[in-house]
Structures are given as C-alpha cells and as structure tokens.
C-alpha positions as CSV (number, residue, x, y, z in Angstrom):
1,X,-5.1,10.8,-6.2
2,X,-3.8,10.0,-2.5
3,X,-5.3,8.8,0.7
4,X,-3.7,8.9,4.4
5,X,-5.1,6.3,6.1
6,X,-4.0,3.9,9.3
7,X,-2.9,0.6,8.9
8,X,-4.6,-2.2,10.9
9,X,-3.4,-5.4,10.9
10,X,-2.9,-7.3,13.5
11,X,1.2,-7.6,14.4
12,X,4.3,-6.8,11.6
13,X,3.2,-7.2,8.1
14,X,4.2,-11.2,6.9
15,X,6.3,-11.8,3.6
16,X,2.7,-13.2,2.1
17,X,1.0,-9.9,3.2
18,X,3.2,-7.8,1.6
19,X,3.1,-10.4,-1.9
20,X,-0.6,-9.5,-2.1
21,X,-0.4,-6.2,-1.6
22,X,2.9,-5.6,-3.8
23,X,0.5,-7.6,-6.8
24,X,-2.5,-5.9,-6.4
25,X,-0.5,-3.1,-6.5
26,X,1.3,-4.1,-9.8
27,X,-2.1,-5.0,-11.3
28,X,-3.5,-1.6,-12.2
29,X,-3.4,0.4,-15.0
30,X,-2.8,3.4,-12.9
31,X,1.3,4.5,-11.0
32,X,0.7,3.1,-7.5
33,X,2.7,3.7,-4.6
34,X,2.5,3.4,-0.5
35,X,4.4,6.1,0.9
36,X,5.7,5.9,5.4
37,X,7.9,8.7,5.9
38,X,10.6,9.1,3.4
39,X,9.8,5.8,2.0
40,X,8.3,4.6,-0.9
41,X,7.8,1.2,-1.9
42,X,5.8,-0.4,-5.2
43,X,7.0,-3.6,-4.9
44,X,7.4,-6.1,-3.0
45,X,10.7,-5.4,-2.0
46,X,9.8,-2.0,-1.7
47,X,6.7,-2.6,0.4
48,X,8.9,-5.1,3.0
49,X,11.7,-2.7,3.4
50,X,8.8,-0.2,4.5
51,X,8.4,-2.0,7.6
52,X,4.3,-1.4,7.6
53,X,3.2,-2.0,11.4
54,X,-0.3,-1.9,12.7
55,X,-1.0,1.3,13.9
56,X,1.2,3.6,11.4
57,X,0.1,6.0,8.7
58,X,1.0,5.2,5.0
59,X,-0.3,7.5,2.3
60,X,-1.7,5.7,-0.9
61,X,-0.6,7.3,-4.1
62,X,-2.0,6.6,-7.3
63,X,-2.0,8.1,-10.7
64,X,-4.1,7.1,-13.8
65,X,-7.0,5.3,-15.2
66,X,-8.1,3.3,-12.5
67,X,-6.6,5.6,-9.7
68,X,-9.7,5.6,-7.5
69,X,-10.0,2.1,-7.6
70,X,-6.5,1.7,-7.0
71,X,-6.5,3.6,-4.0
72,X,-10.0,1.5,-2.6
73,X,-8.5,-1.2,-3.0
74,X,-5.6,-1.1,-1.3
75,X,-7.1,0.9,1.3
76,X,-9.4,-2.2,2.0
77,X,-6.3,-4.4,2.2
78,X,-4.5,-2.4,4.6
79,X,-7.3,-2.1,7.0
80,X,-9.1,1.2,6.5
C-alpha cells in the first residue's frame, strides 16, 4: 500500500521529529518506508538524511499485516 501526501510541519523537520517518526515506523508488523525523490529512508538516519521540509511530497510505503494502519499513522504524523 502507498500514499502521496504533503508534509506540513511547520519549519525543517527536528532530530526529535524524525525519532518519533523513525519509531513508529519501526513499530509495525508491516515493511515501512517514506520515499522524497530518489530517497528512501526507514530509519532514523534514513528519515534525517531525507531532509523532509514543510511543503514537500513524501510517498508512504508500506507492506504487510498492518499496512493500512501503518500508512494512517504516519500520514497523521506528517501532517495530512
């Protein structure tokens, strides 16, 4: 399952931001990804280096069990 959405946060994304979002990530059953361009992050290393701005697209990619929930979630977190 995938979902294009906008981010909206307010200014750059913060080290904490990206720690919750890297975690939740990590949390489901399901393959989850955040893909900007040609990159693709699922961690939290992944998910800095991504340089998520307010404003941008980011496609949520996820793949298992709990995909749908996956991709909710996260699209709550990033602002959708």
């Amino acid at each position: 399952m995938e979902l294009t959405i906008k981010i909206a946060i307010p200014k750059e994304m913060m080290t904490r931001q990206a720690a919750d979002i890297a975690q939740r990530m990590s949390g489901f059953e399901s393959r989850v990804l955040l893909k900007r361009q040609n990159m693709t992050a699922k961690s939290l290393m992944g998910v800095l280096s991504a340089e998520l701005r307010d404003g941008q697209a980011v496609t949520i990619l996820a793949e298992g069990p709990d995909e749908a929930q996956a991709v909710c979630t996260l699209s709550k977190m990033l602002g959708a």
